[in-house]
C-alpha positions in Angstrom: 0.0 0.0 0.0 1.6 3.4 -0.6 2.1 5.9 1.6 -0.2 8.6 2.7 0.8 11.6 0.8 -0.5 14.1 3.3 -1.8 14.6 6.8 -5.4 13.9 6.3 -4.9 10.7 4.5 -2.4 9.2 7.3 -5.1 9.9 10.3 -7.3 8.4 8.3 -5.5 5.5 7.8 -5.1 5.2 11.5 -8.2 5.5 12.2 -8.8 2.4 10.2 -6.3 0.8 11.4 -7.3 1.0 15.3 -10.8 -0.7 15.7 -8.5 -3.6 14.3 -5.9 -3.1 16.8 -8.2 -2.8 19.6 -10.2 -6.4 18.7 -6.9 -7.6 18.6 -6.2 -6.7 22.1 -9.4 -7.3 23.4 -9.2 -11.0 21.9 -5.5 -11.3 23.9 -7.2 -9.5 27.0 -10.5 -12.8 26.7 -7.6 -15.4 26.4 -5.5 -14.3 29.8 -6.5 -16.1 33.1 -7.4 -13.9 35.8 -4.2 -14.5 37.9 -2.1 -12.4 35.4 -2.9 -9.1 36.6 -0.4 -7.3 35.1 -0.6 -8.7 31.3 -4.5 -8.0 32.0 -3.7 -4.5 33.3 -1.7 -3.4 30.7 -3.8 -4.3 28.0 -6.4 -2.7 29.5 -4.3 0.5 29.1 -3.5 -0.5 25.6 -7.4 -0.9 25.0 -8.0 2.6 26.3 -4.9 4.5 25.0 -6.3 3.4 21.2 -9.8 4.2 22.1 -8.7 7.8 23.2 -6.5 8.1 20.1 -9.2 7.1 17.8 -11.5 10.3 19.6 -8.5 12.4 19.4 -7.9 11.7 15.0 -12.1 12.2 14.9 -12.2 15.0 16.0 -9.0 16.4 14.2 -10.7 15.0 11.3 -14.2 16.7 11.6 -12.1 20.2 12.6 -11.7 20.6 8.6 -8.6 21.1 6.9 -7.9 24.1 7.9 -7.0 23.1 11.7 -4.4 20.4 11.5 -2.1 20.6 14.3 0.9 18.3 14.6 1.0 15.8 17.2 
């Protein structure tokens, strides 16, 4: 797949990317017994950090060109 040529295009292809990410960690996060704390914890953060970003690119997204800032 070629790369994004601007901005726009690569947030969007995160944001595509994500949901993905997140079922993949969610699928890890069913499979762990309860005894692992600590795997289970930090996919949990995992799990939230994407969920934030995905919020985050949205609303960048539905700001309109014009107000792109750089992360």
């Amino acid at each position: 797949m070629p790369a994004p040529i601007n901005q726009r295009q690569s947030l969007e292809r995160e944001l595509a990317e994500l949901p993905r990410q997140i079922a993949k960690y969610q699928r890890e996060l069913e499979g762990i017994p309860q005894e692992n704390s600590a795997r289970r914890e930090r996919l949990g953060w995992q799990i939230r950090r994407d969920r934030k970003r995905m919020a985050q690119i949205k609303a960048r997204l539905a700001s309109g060109p014009d107000v792109m800032p750089v992360r």
